[in-house]
N, C-alpha and C positions, 0 to 999 in steps of 0.2 A: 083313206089314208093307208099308204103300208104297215105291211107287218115284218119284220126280218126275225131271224134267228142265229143262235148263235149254239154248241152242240160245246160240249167240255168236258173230256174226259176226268174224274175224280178218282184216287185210288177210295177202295171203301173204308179204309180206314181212319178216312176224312171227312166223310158226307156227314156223321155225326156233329163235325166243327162246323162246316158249314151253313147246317140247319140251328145251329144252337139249341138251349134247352126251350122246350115247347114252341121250338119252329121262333124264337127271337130273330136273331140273325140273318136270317132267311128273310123273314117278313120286314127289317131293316135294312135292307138289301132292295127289295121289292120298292117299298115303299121312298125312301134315299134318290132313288134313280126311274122310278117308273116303268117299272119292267116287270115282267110275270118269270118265274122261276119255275121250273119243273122237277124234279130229281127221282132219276131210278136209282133207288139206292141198290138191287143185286146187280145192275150192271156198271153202276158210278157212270151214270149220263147225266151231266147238268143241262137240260134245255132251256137256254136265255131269252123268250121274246118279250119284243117291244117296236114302237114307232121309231124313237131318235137311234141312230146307227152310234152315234158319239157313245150315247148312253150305253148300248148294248155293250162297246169295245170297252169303256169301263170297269163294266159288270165282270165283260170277258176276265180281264186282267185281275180285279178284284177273286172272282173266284181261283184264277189261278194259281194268286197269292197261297189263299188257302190251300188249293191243295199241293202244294207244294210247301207246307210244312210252319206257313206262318199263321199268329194267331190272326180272328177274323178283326180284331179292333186296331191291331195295328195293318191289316190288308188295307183296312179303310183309310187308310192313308193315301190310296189310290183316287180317292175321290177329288183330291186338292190336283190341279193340272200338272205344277211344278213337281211332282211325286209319278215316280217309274220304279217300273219291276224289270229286273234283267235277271236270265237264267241262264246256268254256266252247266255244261253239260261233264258231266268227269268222264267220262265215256269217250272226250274228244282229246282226252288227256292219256290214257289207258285203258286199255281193254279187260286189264288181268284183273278178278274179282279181287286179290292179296293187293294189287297197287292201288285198286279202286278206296279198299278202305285206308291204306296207308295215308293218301292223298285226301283224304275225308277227316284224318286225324290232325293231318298236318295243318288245315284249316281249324276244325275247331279248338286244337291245344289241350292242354294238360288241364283238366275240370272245366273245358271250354274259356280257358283265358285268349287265346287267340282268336280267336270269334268276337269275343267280350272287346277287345283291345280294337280289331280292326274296324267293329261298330264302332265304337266311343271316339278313336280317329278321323274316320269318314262320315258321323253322324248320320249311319245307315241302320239298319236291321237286316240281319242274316239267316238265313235259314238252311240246313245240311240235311237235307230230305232225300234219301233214296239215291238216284245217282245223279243228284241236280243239287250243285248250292244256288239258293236264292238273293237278289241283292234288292231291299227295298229303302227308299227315300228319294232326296232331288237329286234330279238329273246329274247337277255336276258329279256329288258326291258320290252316287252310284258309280260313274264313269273312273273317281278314283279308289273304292275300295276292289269294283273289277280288276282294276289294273293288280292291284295288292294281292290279290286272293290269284291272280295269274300269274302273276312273279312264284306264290308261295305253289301252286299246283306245279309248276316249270323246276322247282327245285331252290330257291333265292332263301336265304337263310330269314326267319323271323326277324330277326334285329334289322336286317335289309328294310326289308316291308315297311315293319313301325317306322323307321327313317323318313322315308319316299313317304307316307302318308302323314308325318309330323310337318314335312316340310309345306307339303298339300296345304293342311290346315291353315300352318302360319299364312300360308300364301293367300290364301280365302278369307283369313281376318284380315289381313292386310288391308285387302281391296274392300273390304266392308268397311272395315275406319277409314279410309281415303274416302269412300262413296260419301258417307257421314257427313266426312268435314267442307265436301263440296260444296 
């Protein structure tokens, strides 16, 4: 049978989450998906192998999660197929390190209500790590808190955003009570 790999950079300030206390999360991880785990933690190399490739691109994503600023119980949210990660580079927004974090603030808000509000809207989780926000949950809803959080990196006033993702919602229960009543 093959073996594939899969190699994932970790900032170090993350391999700690990763591994959890006494190697938990790591060995939940391993064991979850069937796959062997490696970590250099002075260089933050995650080495991923395993036989199923599925598995591995999983894992891949899962650890990405993490290091990219999410906790690892909610990364595991990855594991459910309808559940995706999408990562928004602020770099592709501005170069200036003064706009990089203005555009960092302007997402997470005033004690992180903005962040708080476009989760609770999109029924995602967010993550503002470094020069990457993270967007984790289903597909759709990923698809529309990106939109939100790209309106807000472009300039589109908060109260825009909330709008365009209140409307999202109504529009997704909508079609779920209709499905219901079918």
């Amino acid at each position: 049978m093959d073996r594939y790999e899969y190699v994932v950079k970790v900032p170090k300030d993350r391999i700690a989450v990763l591994i959890g206390e006494k190697g938990a999360k790591k060995r939940e991880l391993e064991d979850d998906l069937a796959i062997a785990i490696d970590i250099d933690s002075e260089e933050g190399d995650v080495r991923l192998s395993g036989t199923d490739t599925i598995r591995l691109f999983t894992a891949q994503e899962i650890v990405k999660a993490i290091a990219r600023g999410f906790n690892p119980d909610v990364a595991r949210m990855l594991l459910k197929p309808e559940c995706t990660l999408e990562l928004l580079n602020i770099t592709d927004y501005t170069r200036s390190r003064n706009q990089i974090l203005r555009l960092k603030g302007r997402v997470i808000g005033e004690s992180g209500k903005a962040r708080s509000t476009i989760e609770e809207l999109s029924e995602t989780h967010i993550s503002v790590y470094g020069k990457t926000i993270g967007i984790l949950g289903e597909a759709d809803a990923v698809s529309a808190a990106k939109r939100g959080i790209d309106m807000l990196l472009t300039g589109a006033p908060h109260s825009t955003v909330f709008s365009v993702l209140e409307r999202w919602r109504r529009n997704k229960r909508g079609k779920e009570m209709a499905g219901e009543q079918a």
